[in-house]
C-alpha positions as CSV (number, residue, x, y, z in Angstrom):
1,X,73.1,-0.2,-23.9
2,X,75.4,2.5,-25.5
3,X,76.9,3.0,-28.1
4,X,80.1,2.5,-26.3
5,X,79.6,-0.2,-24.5
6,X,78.2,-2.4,-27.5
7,X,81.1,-1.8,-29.4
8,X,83.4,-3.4,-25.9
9,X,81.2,-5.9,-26.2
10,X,81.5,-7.0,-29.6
11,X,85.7,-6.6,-29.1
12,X,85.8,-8.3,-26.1
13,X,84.0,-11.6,-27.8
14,X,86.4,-11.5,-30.0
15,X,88.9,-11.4,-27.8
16,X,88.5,-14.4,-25.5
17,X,89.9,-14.1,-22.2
18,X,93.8,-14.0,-22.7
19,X,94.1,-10.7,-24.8
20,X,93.7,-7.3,-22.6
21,X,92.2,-4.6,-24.2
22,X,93.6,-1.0,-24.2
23,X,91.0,1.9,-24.8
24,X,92.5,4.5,-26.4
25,X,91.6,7.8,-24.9
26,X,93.1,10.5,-26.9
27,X,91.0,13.8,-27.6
28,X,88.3,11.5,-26.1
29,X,86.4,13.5,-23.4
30,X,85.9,12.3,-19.8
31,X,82.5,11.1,-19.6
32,X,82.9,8.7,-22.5
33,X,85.9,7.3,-21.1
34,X,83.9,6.8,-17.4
35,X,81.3,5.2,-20.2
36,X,84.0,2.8,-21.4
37,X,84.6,2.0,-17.5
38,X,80.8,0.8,-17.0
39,X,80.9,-1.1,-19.8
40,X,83.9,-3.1,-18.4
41,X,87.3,-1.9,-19.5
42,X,89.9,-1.4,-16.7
43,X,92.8,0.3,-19.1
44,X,93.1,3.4,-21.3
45,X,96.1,4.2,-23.2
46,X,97.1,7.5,-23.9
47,X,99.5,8.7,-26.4
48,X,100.8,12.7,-25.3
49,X,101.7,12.8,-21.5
50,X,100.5,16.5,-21.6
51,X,96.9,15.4,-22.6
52,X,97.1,12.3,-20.1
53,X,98.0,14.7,-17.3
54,X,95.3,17.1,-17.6
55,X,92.8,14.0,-18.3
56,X,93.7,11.1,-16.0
57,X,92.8,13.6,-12.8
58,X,88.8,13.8,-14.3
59,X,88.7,10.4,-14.4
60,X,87.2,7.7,-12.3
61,X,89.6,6.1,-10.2
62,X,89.1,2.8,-11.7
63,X,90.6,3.4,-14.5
64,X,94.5,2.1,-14.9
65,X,96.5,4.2,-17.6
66,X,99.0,3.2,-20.1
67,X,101.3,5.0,-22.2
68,X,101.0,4.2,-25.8
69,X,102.6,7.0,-27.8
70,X,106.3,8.6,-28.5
71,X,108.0,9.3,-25.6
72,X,110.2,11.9,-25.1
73,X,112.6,12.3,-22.7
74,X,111.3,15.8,-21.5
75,X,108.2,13.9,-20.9
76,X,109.5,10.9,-18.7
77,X,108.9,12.1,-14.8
78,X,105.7,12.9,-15.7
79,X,105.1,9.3,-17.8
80,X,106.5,7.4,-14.7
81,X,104.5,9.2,-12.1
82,X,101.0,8.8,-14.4
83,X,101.2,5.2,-16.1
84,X,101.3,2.0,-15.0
85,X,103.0,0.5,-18.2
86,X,105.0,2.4,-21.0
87,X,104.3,0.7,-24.6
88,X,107.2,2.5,-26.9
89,X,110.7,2.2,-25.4
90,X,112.9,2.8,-28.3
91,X,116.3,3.3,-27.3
92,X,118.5,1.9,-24.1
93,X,119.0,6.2,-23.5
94,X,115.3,6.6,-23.1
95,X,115.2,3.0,-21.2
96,X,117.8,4.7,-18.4
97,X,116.2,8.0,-18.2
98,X,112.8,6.1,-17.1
99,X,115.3,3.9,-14.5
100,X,116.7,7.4,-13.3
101,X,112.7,8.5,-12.4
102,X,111.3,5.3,-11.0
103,X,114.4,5.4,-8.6
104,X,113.5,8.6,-7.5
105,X,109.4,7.9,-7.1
106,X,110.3,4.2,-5.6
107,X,108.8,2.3,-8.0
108,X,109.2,-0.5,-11.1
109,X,108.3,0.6,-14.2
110,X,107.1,-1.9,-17.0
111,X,107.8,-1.1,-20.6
112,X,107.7,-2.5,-23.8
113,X,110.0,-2.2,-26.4
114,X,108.9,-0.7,-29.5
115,X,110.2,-2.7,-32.9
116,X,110.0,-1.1,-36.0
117,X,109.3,-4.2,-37.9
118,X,108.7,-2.7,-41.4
119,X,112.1,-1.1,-41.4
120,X,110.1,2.0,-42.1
121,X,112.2,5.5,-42.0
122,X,109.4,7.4,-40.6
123,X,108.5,5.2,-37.9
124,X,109.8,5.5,-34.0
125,X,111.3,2.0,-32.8
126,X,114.5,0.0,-32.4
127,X,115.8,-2.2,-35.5
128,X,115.1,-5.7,-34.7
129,X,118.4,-6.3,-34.7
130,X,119.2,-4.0,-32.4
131,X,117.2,-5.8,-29.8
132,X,119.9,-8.6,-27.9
133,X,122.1,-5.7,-27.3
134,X,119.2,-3.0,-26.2
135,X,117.7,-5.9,-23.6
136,X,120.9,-6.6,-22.3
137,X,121.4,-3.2,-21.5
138,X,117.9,-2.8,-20.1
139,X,118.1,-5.7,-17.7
140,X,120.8,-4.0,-16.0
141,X,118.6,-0.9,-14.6
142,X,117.0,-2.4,-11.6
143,X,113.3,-0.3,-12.1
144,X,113.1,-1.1,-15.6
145,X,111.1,-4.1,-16.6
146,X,111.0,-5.3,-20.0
147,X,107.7,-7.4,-20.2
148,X,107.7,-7.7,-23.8
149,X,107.4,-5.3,-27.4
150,X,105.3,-3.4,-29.2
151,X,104.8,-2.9,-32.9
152,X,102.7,-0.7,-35.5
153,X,103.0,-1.9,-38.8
154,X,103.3,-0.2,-42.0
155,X,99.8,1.4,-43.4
156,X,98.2,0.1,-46.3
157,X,100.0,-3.1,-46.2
158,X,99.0,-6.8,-44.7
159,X,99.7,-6.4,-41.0
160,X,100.2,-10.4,-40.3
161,X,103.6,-10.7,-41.4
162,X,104.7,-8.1,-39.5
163,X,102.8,-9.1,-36.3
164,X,103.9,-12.7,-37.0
165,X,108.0,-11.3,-37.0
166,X,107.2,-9.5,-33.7
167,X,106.1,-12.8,-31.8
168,X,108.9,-14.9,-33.4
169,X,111.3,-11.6,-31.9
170,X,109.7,-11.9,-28.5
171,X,109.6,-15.7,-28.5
172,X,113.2,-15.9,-29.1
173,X,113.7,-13.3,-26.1
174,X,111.0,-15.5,-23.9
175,X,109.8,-12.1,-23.1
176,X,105.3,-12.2,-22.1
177,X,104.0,-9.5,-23.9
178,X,102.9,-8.9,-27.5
179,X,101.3,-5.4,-27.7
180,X,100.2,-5.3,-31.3
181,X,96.4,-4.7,-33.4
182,X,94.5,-1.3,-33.6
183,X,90.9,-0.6,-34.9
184,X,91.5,-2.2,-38.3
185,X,93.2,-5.0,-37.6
186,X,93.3,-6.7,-34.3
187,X,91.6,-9.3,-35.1
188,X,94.6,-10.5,-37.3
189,X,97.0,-9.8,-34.4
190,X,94.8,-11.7,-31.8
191,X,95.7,-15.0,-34.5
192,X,99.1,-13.8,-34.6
193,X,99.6,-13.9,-30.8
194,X,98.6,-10.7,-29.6
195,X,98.3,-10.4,-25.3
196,X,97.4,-6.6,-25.8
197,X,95.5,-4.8,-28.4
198,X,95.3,-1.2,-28.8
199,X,91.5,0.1,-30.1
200,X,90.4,3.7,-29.8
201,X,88.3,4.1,-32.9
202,X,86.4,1.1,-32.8
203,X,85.2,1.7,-29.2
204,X,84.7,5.3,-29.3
205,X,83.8,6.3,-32.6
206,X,86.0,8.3,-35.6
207,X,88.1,10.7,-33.5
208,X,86.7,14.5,-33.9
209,X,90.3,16.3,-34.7
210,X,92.3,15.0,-37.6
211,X,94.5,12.9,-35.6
212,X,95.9,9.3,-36.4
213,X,93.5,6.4,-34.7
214,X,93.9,3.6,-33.0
């Protein structure tokens, strides 16, 4: 067994069968990724629409692709033509220029909504309350579908409180999704009510450019 595929194995038991989990495939080459896909993973999330674009075309058809990073609005056509999901919705403006290119490709986009839990000035994300008025906006474009939110919470600092703020925020919406937990702590946001986790790192190893992690 691989590398690779032990470390999917060792996630997924502590997973259980209710959380999905997202491999993060930044700067990661093609054949680990199809590595990833014998071992059993069915999504990889991708952060730069540029990267994903050259990439997604080397890779195995069996792979399903989420986006997972800043979105920009230069960037959309190309987002809703490659993914399947979009994790980091931030603004009702960025929410309607995804509606304007799922119209014209005839198809439903799901997102997420990105909450910036930790109030943190250099984070991307809405304000939590920000969110009633965003989502009432949102449900009005007919190919957007808000399936739930996403979060990354402050470094250095005890992720739970912020995970446990995001599932109280998408309880009160009655919204599915809970796409929270990276490499270092998952495990917390599984007990906090994670449905998607988000592991790069942990699966392939400590990234080879100096580039945030998953």
């Amino acid at each position: 067994m691989s590398d690779i595929a032990a470390n999917i194995d060792r996630i997924r038991a502590k997973l259980g069968d209710r959380v999905t989990l997202i491999a993060v495939t930044k700067t990661v080459e093609p054949e680990r990724i199809a590595e990833a896909l014998d071992a059993g993973v069915t999504i990889c999330g991708e952060s730069k629409v540029q990267e994903a674009k050259a990439k997604i075309a080397l890779v195995s058809s069996r792979a399903r692709w989420h986006f997972i990073g800043h979105l920009q609005t230069n960037k959309v056509r190309d987002a809703v033509e490659l993914f399947e999901m979009i994790h980091s919705v931030d603004s009702v403006k960025l929410a309607a220029e995804i509606n304007k290119w799922a119209d014209r490709l005839g198809k439903t986009m799901p997102v997420l909504l990105e909450i910036n839990v930790s109030g943190e000035g250099s984070k991307f994300g809405m304000k939590p309350e920000d969110l009633p008025a965003a989502l009432a906006e949102m449900n009005k474009l007919p190919r957007v579908e808000v399936r739930g939110l996403m979060t990354i919470p402050p470094a250095g600092k005890d992720a739970r409180p912020f995970f446990r703020k995001l599932r109280e925020l998408r309880d009160a919406h009655g919204l599915p999704e809970l796409s929270m937990g990276m490499t270092h702590d998952y495990e917390v946001a599984v007990e906090e009510g994670a449905t998607m986790v988000r592991i790069g790192t942990g699966i392939f190893g400590e990234r080879k450019r100096n580039e945030p992690t998953e």
